[in-house]
Structure formats: structure tokens, C-alpha cells
C-alpha positions in Angstrom: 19.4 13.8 -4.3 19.8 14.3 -0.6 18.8 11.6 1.5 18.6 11.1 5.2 18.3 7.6 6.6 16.9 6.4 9.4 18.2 3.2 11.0 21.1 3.7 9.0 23.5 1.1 10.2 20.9 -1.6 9.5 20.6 -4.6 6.8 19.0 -3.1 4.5 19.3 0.5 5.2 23.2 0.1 5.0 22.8 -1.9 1.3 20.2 1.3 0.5 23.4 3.7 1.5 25.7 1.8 -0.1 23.7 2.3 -3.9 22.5 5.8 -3.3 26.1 7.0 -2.8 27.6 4.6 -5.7 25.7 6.8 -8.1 26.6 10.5 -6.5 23.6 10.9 -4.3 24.0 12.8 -1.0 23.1 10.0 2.5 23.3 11.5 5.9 22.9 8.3 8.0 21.1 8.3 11.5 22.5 6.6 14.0 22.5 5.9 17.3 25.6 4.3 18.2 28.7 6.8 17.3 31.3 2.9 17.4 29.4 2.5 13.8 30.4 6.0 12.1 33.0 4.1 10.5 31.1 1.8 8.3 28.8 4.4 7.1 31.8 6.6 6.0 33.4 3.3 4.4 29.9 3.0 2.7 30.1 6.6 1.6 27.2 7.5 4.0 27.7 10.6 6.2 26.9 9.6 9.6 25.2 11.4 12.3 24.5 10.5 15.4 21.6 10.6 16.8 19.5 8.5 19.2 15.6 8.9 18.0 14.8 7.4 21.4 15.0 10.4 23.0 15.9 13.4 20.3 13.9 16.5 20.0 11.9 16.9 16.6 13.9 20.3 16.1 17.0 18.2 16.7 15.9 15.9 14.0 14.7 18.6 11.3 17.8 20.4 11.6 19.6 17.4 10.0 16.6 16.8 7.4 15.8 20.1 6.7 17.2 20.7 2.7 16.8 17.0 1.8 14.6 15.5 -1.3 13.6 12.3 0.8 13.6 11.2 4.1 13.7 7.3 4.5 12.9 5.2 7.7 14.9 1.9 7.7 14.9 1.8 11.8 14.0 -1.2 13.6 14.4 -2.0 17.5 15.6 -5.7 16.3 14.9 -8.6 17.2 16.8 -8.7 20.1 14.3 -5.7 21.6 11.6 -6.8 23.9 8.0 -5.1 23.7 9.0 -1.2 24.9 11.0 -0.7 22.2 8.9 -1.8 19.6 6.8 1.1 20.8 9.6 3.6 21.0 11.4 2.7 17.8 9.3 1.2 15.3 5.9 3.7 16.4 7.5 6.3 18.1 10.7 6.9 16.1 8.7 6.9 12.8 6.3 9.4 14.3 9.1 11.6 15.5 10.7 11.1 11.7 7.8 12.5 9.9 6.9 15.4 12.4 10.7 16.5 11.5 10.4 16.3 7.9 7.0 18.7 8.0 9.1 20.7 10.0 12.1 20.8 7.6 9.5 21.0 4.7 10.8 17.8 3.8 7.8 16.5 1.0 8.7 12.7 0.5 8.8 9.9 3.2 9.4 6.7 2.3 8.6 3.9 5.6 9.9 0.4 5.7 7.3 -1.7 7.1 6.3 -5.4 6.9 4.2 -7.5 5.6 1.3 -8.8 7.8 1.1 -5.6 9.9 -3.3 -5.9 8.6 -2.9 -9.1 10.9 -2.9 -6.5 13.4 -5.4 -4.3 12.4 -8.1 -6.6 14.2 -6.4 -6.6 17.5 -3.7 -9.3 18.6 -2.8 -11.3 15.5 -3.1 -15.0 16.3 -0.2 -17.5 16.4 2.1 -15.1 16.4 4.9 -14.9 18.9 4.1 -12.1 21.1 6.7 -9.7 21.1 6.1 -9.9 16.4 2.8 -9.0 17.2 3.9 -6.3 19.0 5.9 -5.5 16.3 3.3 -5.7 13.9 1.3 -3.4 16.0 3.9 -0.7 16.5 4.3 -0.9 12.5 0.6 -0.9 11.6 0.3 2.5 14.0 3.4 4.3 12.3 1.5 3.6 8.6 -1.6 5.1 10.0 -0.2 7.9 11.9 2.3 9.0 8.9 0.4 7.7 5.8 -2.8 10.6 6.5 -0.4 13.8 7.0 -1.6 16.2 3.4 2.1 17.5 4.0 4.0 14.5 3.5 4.4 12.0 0.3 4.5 9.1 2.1 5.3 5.8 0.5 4.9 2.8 2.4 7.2 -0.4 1.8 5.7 -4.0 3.5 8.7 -6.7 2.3 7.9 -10.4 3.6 10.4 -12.5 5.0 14.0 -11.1 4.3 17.1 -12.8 3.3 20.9 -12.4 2.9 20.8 -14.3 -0.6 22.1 -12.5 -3.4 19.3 -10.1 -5.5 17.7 -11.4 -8.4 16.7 -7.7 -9.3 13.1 -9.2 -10.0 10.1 -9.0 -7.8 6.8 -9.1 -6.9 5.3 -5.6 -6.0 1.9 -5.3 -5.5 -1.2 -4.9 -2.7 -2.6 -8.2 -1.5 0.1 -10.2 -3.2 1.1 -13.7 -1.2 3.4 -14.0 1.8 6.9 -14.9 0.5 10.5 -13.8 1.1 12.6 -11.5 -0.8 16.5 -10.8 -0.5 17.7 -7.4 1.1 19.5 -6.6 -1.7 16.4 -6.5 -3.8 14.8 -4.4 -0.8 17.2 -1.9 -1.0 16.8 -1.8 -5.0 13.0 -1.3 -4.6 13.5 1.6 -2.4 16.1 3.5 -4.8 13.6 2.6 -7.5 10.7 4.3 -5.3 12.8 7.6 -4.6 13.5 8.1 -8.3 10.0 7.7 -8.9 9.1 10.6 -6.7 5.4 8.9 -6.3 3.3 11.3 -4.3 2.7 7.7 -1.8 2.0 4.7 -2.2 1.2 1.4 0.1 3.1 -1.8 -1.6 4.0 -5.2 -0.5 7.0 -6.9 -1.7 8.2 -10.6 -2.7 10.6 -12.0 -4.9 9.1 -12.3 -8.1 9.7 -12.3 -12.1 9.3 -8.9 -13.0 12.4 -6.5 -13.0 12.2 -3.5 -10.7 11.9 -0.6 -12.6 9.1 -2.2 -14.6 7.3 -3.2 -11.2 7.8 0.5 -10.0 6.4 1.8 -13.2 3.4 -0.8 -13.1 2.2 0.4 -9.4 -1.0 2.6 -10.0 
């Protein structure tokens, strides 16, 4: 496959990299700082550099157009204040998907988060302000890519994530619990979600007990 990754430097988007190119697949990885080129290449990630800030949808289709699956891993951080939650986490996703029906680009897969519904109501409460921000800007990306009859979007909500070690078993479900779940096992799910080819799909993810090609295969 041919892959292009959004966010590509990030946690989990740079474990993602890492497995896709293990195994022969193709990543061309978006970024927006050229200083981290480097580690994509040592990853076996192709980099590109782009800053989805403030690049052009033709800019951004001319790198996805000719791949299987375009994958958004981009985050503003959690350094970011509230503006960039809007630009990155909304607006970047937006721009990502408008590129991919330009490119004829089928399959989307978005990395969410869990408790974005909190937001669906308005301001979720006891929540620090700049994650309900976040959880805003996430909730309007799903709903802005999720309806689009050109794309294949699946939609990936993880809980809390850590830097432990993957267990390779998980929890994968719709309403499931809030819980954690390793980025290593993050990064599994989504390899195990592009070889699936599911025409979309909205899932939330935990650490769990059942492996992760079985928990792929279960979703309906």
C-alpha cells in the first residue's frame, strides 16, 4: 500500500510509520518542521514537508493523489493553546479529506479521542478548557469528514495513551468504558484497520483481552 500520514512525526503516527514500512508498504510522512526529515527517513518514512496550517488543498492532493489510504495522526499538542486546536485538529483534518476527494483518494482513516460526545452538548463540564476545546475541534472534524459519500472514513477514538509496551490485545468497540491503551497498540489497531479496507467505521479503543486482528474482524 501507499500511505500518506498526517502528523507524521508524532507518537503514534511515527510507531504507525515505523510498522507500515517494516512490512514493504509505501509512507510519505507530512510534516511541518523540515529539522524532523531525518527521523522519518531513519523510520523508513518518506518525508514531506508541509505545513497544513496554511497549505493549499491542491498542494496537499498532489502529494496524496495515487495513494490506497490517507491517515490523520496530526495534533496541535498539548503545548497549543485554543487557536490551534481549531486550525490543526478541525481545520487540518478538513483540509486532509477535501485533498483526498481531490486525489480520488477512497479511504480516510482519523485519529480522534475518546470523549469528543462530551462535546456534542456544548462545553463538556470539568474539563480543562483548552481539552474541551480540543474535544470540540475533534468532534467537528468526525462530523465534517465522517458524511462525505466520496470518502471511506474510519474513525479511531483511543482513551488515555501511554508509552508502556503493547500488549497486542484490546478493547474495540462503541460505547465501551473510558480506559487507557498503549501507543504501540494504537498504531497496531490502525495497520489492522487499513488492511481491513472497511468502507468506515466509528470505534473506541482501550486496552483489553482480545487480540487485534480478532477485534478488527469482530467490528460490524
Amino acid at each position: 500500500m501507499r500511505i500518506v500520514l498526517a502528523g507524521a512525526h508524532g507518537q503514534v503516527a511515527r510507531r504507525l510509520g515505523r510498522l507500515l514500512s517494516a512490512r514493504g508498504d509505501t509512507v510519505v510522512g507530512l510534516i511541518r518542521n523540515p529539522d524532523h526529515a531525518a527521523d522519518l527517513r531513519g523510520d523508513g518514512v518518506e518525508p514531506a514537508v508541509l505545513d497544513l496550517e496554511s497549505a493549499s488543498v491542491d498542494e496537499l492532493a498532489d502529494l496524496a493523489r495515487g495513494a490506497d489510504a490517507v491517515v490523520f495522526a496530526a495534533g496541535a499538542g498539548p503545548g497549543s493553546g485554543e487557536a490551534r486546536k481549531h486550525t490543526v485538529d478541525h481545520g487540518a483534518a478538513v483540509l486532509l479529506a477535501d485533498a483526498a476527494e481531490k486525489a480520488g483518494v477512497r479511504r480516510y482513516v482519523l485519529v480522534s479521542s475518546m470523549g469528543v460526545e462530551q462535546a456534542r452538548a456544548g462545553t463538556p463540564q470539568g474539563v480543562d478548557p483548552v481539552m474541551a476545546v480540543y474535544l470540540q475541534a475533534k468532534l467537528r472534524a468526525e462530523d465534517d469528514v465522517l458524511p462525505r459519500e466520496a470518502l471511506a472514513t474510519t474513525i479511531l477514538r483511543p482513551g488515555g495513551l501511554t508509552d508502556d509496551p503493547g500488549t497486542g490485545r484490546v478493547t474495540l468497540g462503541h460505547g465501551i468504558g473510558y480506559g487507557s491503551v498503549p501507543r504501540d497498540d494504537v498504531a497496531a489497531v490502525l495497520v489492522a484497520l487499513l488492511d481491513a479496507g472497511r468502507d468506515g467505521a466509528v470505534v473506541e479503543l482501550v486496552s483489553g483481552e482480545t487480540p487485534i486482528a480478532e477485534a478488527v474482524t469482530a467490528l460490524p
